[in-house]
mmCIF file of the N, C-alpha and C atoms, coordinates in Angstrom:
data_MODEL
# 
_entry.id   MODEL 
# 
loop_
_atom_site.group_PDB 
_atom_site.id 
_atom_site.type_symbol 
_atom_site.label_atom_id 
_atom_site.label_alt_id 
_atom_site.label_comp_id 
_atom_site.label_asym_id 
_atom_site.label_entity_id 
_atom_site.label_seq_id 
_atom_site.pdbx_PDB_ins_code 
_atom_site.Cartn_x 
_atom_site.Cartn_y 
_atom_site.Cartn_z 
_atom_site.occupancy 
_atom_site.B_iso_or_equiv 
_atom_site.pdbx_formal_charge 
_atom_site.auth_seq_id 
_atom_site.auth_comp_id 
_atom_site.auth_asym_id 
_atom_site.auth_atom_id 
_atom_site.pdbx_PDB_model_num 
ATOM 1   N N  . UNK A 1 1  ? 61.599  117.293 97.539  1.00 0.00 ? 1  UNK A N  1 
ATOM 2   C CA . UNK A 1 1  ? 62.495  116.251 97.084  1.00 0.00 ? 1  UNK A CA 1 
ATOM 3   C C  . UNK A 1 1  ? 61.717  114.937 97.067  1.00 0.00 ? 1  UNK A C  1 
ATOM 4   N N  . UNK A 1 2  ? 62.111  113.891 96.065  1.00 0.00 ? 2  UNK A N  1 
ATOM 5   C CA . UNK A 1 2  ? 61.364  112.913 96.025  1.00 0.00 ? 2  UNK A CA 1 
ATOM 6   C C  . UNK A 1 2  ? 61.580  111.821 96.824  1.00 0.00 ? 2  UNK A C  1 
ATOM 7   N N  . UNK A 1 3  ? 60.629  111.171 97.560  1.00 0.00 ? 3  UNK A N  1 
ATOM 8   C CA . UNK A 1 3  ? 61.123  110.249 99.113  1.00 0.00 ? 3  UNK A CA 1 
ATOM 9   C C  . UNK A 1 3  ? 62.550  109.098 98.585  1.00 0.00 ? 3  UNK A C  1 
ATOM 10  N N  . UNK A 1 4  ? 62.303  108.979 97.649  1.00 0.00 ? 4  UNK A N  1 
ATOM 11  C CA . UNK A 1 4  ? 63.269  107.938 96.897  1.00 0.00 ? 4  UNK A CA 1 
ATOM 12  C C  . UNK A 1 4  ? 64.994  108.319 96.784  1.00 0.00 ? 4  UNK A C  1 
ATOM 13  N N  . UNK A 1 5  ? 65.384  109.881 96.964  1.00 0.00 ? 5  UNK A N  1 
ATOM 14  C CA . UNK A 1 5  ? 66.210  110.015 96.768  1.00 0.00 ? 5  UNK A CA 1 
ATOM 15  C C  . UNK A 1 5  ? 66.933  110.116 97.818  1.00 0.00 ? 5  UNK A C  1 
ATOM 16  N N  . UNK A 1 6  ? 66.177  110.356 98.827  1.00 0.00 ? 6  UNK A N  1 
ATOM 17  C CA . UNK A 1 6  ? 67.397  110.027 100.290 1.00 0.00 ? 6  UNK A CA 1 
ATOM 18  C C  . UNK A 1 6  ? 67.745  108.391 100.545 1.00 0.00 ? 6  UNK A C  1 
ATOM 19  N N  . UNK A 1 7  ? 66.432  107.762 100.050 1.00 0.00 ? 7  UNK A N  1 
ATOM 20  C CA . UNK A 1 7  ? 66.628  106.212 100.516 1.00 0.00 ? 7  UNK A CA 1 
ATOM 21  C C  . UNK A 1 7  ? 67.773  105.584 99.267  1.00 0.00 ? 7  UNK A C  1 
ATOM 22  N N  . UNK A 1 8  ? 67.916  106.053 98.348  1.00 0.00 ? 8  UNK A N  1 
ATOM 23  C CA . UNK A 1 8  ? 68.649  105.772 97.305  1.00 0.00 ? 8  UNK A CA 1 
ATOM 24  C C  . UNK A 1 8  ? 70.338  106.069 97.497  1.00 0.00 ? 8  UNK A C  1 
ATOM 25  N N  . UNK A 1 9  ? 70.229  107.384 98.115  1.00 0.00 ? 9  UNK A N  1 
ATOM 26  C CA . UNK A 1 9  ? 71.409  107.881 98.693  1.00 0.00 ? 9  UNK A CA 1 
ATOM 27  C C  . UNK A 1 9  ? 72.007  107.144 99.634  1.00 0.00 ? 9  UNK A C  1 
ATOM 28  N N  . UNK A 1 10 ? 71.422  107.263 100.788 1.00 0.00 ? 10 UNK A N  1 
ATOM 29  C CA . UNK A 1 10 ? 71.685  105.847 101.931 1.00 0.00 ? 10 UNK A CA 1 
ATOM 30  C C  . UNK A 1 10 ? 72.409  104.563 101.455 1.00 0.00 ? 10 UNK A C  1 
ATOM 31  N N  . UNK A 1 11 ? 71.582  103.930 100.666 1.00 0.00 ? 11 UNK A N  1 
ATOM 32  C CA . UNK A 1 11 ? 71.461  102.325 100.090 1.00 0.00 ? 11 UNK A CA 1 
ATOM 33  C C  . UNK A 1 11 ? 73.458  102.859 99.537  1.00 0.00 ? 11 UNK A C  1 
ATOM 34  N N  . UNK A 1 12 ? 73.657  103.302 98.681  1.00 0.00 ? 12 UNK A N  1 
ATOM 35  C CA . UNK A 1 12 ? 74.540  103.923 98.310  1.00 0.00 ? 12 UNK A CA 1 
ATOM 36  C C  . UNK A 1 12 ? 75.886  104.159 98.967  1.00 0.00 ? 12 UNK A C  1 
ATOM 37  N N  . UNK A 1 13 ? 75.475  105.159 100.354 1.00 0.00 ? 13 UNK A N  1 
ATOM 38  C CA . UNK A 1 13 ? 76.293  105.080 101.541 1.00 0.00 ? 13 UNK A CA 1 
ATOM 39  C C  . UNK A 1 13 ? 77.116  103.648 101.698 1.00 0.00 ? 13 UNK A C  1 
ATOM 40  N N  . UNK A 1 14 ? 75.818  103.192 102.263 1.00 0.00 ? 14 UNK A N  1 
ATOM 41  C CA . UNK A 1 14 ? 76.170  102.024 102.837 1.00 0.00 ? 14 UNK A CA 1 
ATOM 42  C C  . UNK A 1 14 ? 76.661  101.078 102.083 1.00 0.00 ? 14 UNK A C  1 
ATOM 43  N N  . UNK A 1 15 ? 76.902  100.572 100.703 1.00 0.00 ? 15 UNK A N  1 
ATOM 44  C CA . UNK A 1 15 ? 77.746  99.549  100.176 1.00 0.00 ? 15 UNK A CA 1 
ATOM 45  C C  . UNK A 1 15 ? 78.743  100.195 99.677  1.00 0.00 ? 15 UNK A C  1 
ATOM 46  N N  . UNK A 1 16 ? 79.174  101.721 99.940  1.00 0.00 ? 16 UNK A N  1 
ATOM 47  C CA . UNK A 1 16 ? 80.263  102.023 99.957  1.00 0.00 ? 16 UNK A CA 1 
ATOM 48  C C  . UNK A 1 16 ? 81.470  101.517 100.842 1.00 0.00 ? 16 UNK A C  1 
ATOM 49  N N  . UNK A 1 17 ? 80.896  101.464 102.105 1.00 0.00 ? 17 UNK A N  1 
ATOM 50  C CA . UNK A 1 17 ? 81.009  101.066 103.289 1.00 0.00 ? 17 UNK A CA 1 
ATOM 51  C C  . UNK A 1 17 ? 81.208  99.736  103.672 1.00 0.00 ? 17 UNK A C  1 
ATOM 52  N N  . UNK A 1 18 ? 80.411  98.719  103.336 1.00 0.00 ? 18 UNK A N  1 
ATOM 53  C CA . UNK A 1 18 ? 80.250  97.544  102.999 1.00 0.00 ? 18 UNK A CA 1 
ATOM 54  C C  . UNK A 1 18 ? 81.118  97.027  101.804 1.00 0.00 ? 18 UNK A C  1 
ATOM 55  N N  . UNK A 1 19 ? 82.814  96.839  102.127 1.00 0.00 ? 19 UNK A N  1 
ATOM 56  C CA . UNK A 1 19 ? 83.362  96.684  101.103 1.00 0.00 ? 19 UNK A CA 1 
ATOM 57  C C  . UNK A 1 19 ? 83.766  94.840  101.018 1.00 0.00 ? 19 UNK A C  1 
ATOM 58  N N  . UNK A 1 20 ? 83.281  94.500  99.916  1.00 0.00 ? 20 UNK A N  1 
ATOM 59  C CA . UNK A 1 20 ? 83.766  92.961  99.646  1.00 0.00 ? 20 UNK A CA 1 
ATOM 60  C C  . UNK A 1 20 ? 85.404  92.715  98.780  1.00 0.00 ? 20 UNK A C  1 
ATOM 61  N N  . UNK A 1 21 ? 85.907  91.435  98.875  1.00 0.00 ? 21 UNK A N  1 
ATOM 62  C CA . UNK A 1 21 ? 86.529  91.143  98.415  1.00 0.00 ? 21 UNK A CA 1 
ATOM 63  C C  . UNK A 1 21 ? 86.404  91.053  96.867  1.00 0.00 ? 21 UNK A C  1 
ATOM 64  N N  . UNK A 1 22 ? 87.149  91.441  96.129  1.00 0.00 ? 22 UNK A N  1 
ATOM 65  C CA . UNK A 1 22 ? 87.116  91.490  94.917  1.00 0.00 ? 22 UNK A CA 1 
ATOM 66  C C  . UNK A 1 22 ? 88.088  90.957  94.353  1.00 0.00 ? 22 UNK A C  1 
ATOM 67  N N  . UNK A 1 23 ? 88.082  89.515  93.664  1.00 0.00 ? 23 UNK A N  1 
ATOM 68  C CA . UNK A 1 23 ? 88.841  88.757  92.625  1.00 0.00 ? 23 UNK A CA 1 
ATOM 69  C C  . UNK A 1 23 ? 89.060  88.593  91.250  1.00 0.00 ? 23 UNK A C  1 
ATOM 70  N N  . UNK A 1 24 ? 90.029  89.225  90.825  1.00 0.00 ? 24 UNK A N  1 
ATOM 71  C CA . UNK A 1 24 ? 90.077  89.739  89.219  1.00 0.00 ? 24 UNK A CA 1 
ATOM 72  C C  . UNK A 1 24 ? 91.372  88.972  88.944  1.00 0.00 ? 24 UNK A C  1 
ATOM 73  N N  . UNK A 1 25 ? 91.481  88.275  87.417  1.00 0.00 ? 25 UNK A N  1 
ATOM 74  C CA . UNK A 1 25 ? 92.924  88.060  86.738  1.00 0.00 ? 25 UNK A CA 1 
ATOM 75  C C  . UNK A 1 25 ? 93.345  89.127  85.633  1.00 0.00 ? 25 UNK A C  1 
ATOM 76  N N  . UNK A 1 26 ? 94.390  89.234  86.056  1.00 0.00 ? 26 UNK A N  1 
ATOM 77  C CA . UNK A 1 26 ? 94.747  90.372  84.873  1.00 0.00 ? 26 UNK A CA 1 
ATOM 78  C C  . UNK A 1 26 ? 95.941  88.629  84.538  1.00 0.00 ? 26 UNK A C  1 
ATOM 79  N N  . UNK A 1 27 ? 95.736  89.073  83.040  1.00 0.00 ? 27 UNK A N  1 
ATOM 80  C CA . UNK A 1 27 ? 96.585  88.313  81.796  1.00 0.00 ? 27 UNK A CA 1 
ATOM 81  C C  . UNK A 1 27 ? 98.084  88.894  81.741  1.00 0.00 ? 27 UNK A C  1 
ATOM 82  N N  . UNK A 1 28 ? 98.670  88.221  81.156  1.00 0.00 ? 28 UNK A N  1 
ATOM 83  C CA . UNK A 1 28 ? 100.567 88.298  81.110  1.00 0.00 ? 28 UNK A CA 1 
ATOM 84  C C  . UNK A 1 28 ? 100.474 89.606  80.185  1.00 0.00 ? 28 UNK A C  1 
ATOM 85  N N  . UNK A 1 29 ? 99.578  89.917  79.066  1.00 0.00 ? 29 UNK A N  1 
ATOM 86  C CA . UNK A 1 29 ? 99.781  91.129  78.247  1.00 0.00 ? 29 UNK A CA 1 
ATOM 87  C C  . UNK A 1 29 ? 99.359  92.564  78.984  1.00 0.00 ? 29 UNK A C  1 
ATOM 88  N N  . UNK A 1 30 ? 98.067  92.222  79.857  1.00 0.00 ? 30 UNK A N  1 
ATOM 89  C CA . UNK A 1 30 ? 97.955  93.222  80.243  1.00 0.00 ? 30 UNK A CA 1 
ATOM 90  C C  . UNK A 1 30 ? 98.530  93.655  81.767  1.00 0.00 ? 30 UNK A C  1 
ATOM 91  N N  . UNK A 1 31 ? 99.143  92.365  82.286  1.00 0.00 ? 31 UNK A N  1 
ATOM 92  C CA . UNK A 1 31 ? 99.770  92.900  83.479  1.00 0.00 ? 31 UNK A CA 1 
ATOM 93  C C  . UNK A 1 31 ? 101.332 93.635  83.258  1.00 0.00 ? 31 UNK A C  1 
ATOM 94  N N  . UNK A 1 32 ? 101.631 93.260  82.304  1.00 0.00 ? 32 UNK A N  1 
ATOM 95  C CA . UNK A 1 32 ? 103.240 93.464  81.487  1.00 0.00 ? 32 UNK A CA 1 
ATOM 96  C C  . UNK A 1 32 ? 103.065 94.908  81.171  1.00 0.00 ? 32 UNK A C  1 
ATOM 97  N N  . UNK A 1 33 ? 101.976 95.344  80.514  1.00 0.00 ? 33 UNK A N  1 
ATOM 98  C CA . UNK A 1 33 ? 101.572 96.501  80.187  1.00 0.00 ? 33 UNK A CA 1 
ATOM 99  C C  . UNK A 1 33 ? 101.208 97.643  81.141  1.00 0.00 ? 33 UNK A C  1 
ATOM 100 N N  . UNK A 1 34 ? 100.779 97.169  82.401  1.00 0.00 ? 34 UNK A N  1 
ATOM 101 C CA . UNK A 1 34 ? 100.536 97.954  83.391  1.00 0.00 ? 34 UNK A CA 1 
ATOM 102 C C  . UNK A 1 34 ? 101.520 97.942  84.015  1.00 0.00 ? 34 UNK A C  1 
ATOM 103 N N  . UNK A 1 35 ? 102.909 96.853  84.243  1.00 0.00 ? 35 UNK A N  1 
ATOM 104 C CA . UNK A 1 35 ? 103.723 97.371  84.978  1.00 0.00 ? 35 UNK A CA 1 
ATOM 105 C C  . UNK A 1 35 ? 104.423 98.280  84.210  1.00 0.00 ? 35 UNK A C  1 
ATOM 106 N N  . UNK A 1 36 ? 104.526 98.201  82.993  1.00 0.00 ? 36 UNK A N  1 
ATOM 107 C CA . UNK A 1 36 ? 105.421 99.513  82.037  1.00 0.00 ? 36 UNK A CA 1 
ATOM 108 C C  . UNK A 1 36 ? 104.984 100.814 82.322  1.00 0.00 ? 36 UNK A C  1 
ATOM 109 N N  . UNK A 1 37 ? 103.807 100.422 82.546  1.00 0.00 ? 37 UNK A N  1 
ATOM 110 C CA . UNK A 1 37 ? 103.382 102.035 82.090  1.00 0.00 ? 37 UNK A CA 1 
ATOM 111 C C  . UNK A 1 37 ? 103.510 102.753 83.627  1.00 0.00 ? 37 UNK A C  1 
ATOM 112 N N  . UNK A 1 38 ? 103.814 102.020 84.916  1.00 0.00 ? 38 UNK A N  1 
ATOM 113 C CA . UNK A 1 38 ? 103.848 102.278 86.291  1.00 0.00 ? 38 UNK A CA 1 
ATOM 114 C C  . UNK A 1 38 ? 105.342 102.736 86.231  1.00 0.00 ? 38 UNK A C  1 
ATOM 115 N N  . UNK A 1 39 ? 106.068 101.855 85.273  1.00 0.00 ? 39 UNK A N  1 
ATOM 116 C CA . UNK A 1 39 ? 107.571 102.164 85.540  1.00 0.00 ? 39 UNK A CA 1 
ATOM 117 C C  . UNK A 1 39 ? 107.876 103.753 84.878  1.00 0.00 ? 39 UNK A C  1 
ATOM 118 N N  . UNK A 1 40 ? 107.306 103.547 83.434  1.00 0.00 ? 40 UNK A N  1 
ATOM 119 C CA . UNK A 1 40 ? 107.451 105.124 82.862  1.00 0.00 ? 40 UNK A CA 1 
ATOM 120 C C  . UNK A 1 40 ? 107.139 106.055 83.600  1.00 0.00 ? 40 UNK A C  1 
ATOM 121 N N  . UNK A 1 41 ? 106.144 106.250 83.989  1.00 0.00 ? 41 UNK A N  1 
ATOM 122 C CA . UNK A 1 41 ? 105.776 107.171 85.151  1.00 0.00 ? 41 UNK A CA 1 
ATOM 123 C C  . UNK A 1 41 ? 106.312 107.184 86.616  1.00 0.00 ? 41 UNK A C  1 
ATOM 124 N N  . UNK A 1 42 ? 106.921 106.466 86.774  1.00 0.00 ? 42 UNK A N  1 
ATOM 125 C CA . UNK A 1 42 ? 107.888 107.109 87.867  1.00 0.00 ? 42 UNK A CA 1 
ATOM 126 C C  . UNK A 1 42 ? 109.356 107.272 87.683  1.00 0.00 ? 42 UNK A C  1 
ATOM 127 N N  . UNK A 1 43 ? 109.615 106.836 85.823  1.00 0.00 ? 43 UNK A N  1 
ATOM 128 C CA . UNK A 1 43 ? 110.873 107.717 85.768  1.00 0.00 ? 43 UNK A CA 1 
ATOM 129 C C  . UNK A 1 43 ? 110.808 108.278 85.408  1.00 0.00 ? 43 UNK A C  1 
ATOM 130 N N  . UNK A 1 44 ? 109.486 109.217 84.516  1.00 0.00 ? 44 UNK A N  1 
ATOM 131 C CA . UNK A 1 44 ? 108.634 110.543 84.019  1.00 0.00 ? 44 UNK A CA 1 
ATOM 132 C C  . UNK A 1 44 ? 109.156 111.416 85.188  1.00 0.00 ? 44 UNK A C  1 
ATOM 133 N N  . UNK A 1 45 ? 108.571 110.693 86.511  1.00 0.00 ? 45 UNK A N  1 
ATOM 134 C CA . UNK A 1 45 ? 108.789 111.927 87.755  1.00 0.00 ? 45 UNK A CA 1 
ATOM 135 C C  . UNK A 1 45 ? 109.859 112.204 88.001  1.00 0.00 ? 45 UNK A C  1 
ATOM 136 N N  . UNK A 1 46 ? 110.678 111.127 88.389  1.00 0.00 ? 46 UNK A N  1 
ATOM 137 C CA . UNK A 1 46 ? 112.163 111.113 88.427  1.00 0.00 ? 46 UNK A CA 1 
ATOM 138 C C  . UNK A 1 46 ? 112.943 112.219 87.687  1.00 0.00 ? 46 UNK A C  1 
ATOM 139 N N  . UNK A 1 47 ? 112.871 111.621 86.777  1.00 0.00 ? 47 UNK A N  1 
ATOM 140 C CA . UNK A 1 47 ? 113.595 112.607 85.342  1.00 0.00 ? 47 UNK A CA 1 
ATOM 141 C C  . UNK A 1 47 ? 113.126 114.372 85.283  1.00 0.00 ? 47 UNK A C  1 
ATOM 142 N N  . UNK A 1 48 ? 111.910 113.840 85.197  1.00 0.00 ? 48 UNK A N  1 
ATOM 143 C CA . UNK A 1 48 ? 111.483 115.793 86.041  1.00 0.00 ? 48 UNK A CA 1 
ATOM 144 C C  . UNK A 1 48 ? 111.964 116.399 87.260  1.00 0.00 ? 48 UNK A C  1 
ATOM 145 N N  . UNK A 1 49 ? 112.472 115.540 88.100  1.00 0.00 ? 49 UNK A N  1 
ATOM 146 C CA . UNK A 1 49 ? 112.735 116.114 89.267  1.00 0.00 ? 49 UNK A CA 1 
ATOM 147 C C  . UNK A 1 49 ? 114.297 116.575 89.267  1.00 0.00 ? 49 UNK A C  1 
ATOM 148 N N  . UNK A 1 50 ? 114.899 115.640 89.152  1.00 0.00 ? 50 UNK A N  1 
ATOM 149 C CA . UNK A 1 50 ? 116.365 115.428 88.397  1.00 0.00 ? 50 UNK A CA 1 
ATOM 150 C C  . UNK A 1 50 ? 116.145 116.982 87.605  1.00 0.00 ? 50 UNK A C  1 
ATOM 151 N N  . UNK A 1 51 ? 115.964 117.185 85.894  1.00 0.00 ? 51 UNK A N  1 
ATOM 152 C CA . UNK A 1 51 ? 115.927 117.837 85.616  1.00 0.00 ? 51 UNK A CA 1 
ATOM 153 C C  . UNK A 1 51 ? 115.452 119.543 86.664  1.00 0.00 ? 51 UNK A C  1 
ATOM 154 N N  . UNK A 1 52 ? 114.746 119.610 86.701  1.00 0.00 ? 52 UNK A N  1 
ATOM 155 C CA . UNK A 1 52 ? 114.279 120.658 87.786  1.00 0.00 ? 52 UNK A CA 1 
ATOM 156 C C  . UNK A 1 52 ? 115.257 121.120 89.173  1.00 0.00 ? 52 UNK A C  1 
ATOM 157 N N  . UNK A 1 53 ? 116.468 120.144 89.270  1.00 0.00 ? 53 UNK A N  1 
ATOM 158 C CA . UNK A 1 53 ? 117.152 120.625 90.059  1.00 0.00 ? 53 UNK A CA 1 
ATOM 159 C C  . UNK A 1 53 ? 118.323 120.998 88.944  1.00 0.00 ? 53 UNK A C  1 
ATOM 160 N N  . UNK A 1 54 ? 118.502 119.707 88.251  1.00 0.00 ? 54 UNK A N  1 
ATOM 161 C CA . UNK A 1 54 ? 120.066 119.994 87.739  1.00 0.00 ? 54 UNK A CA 1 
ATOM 162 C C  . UNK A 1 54 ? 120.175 121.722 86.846  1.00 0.00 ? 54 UNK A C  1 
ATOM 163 N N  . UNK A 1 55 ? 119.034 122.206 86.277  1.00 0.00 ? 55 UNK A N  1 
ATOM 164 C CA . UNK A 1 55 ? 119.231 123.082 85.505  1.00 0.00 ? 55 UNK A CA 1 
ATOM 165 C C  . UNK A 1 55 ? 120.156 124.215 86.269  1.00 0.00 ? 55 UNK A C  1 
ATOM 166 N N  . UNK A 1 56 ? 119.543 124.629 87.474  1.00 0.00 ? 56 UNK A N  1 
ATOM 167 C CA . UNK A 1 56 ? 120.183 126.030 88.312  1.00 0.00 ? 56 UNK A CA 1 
ATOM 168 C C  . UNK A 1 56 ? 121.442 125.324 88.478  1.00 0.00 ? 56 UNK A C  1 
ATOM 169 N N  . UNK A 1 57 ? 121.981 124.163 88.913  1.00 0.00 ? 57 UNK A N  1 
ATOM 170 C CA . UNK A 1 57 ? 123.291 123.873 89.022  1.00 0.00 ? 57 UNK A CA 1 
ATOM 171 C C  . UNK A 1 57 ? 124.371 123.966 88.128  1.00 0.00 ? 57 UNK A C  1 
ATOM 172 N N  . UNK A 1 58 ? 123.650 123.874 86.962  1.00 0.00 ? 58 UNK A N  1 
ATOM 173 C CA . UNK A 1 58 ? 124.398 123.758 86.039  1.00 0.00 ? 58 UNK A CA 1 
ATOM 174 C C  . UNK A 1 58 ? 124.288 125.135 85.301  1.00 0.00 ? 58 UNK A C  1 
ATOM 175 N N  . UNK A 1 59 ? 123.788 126.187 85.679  1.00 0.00 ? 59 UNK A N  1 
ATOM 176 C CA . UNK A 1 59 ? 123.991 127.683 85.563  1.00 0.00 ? 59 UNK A CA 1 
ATOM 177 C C  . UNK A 1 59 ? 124.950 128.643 86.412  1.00 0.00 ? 59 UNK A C  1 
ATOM 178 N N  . UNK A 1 60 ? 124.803 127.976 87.873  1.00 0.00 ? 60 UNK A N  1 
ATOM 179 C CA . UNK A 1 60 ? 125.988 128.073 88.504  1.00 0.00 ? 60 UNK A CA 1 
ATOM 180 C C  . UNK A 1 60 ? 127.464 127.696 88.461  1.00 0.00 ? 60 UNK A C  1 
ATOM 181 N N  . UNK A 1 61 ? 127.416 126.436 88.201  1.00 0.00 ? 61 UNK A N  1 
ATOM 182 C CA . UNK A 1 61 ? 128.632 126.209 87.658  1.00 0.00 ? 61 UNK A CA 1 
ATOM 183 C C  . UNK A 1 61 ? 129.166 126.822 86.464  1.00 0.00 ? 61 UNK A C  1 
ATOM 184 N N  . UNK A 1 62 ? 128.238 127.228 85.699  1.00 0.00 ? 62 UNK A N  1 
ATOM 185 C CA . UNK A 1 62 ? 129.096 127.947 84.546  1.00 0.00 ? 62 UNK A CA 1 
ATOM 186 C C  . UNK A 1 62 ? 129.003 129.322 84.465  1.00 0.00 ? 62 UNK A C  1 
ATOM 187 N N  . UNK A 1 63 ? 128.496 129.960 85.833  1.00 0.00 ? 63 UNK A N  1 
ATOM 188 C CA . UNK A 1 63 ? 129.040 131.439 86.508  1.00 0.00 ? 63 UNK A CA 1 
ATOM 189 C C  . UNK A 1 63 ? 130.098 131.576 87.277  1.00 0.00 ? 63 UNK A C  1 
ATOM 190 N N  . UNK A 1 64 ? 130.488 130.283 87.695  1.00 0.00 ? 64 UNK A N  1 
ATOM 191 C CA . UNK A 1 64 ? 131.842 129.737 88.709  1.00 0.00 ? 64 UNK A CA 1 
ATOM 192 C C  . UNK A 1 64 ? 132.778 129.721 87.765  1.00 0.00 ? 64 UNK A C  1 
ATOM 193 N N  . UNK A 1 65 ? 132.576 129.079 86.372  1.00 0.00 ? 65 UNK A N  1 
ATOM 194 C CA . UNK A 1 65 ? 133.540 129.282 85.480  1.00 0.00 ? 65 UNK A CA 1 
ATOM 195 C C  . UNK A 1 65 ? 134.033 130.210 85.008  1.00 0.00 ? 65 UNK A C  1 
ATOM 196 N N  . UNK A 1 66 ? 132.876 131.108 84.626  1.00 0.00 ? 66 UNK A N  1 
ATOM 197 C CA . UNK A 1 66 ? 133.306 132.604 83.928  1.00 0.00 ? 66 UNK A CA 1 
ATOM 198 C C  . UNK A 1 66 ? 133.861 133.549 84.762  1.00 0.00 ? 66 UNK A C  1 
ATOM 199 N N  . UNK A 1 67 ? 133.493 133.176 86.358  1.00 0.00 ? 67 UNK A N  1 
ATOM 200 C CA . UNK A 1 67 ? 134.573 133.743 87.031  1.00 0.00 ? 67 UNK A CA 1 
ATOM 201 C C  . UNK A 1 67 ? 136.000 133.714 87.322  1.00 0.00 ? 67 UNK A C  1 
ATOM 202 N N  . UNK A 1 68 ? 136.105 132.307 87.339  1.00 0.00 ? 68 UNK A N  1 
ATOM 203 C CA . UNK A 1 68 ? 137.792 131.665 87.408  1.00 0.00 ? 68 UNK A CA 1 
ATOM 204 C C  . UNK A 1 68 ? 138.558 132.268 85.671  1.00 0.00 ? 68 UNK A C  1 
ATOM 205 N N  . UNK A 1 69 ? 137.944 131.994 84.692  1.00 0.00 ? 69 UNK A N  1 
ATOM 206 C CA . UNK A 1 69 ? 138.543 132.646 83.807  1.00 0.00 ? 69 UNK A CA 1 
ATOM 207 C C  . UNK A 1 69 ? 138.567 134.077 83.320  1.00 0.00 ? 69 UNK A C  1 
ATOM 208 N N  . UNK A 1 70 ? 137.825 135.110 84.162  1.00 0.00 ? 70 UNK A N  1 
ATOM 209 C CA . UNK A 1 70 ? 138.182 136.478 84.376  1.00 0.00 ? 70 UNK A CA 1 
ATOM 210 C C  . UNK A 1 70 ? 138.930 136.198 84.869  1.00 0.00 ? 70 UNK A C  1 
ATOM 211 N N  . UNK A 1 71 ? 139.647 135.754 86.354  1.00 0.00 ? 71 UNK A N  1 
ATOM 212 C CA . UNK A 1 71 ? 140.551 135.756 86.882  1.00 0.00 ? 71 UNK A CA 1 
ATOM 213 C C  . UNK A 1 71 ? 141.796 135.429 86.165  1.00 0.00 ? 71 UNK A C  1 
ATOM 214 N N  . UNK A 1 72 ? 142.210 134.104 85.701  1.00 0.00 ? 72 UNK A N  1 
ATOM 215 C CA . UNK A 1 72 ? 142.854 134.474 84.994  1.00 0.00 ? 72 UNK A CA 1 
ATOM 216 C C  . UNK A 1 72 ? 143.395 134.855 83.832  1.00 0.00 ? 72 UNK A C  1 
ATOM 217 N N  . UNK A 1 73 ? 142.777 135.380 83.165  1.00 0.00 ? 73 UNK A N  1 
ATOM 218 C CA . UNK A 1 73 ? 142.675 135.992 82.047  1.00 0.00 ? 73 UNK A CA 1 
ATOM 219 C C  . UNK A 1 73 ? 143.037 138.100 82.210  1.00 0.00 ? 73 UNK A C  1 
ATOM 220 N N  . UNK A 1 74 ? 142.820 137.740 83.971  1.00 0.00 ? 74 UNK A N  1 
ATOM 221 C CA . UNK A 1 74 ? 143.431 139.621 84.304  1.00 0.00 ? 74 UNK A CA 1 
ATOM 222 C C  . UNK A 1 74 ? 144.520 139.048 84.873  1.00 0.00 ? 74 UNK A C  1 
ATOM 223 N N  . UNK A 1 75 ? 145.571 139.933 83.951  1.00 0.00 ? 75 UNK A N  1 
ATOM 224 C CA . UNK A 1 75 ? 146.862 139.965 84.953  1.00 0.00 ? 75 UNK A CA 1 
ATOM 225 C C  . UNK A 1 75 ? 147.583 140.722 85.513  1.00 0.00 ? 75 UNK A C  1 
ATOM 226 N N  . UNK A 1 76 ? 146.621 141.476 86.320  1.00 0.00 ? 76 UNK A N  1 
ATOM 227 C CA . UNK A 1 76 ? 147.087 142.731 87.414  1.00 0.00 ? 76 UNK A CA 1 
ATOM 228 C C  . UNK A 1 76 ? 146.647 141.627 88.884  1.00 0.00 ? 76 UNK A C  1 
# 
């Protein structure tokens, strides 16, 4: 291995490690834009989750139905 690549690795390590403060402006278009796209995606999840329960409920309930109207629909 070449001596350079452990010392390279290291150097590497270490300002991983060595974390500074970092000062950035995000602009009105692109902060507007990033909060949208934060909001879609967690009513993306939402809405999947929602969905993913409501389906079996709403298969049950309409086996609850078809039972009540066998019932009465026999009149013995």
């Amino acid at each position: 291995m070449h001596p350079i690549i452990p010392a390279f690795l290291l150097i590497q390590g270490l300002s991983l490690i060595v974390a500074q403060i970092c000062e950035a402006y995000i602009g009105p278009g692109a902060g507007i834009t990033a909060i949208g796209t934060v909001i879609a995606f967690i009513g993306a999840i939402c809405l999947g989750i929602i969905a993913f329960v409501w389906y079996p409920i709403k298969r049950l309930l309409a086996k609850i139905r078809k039972k009540d109207e066998a019932k009465l629909d026999d009149p013995t």
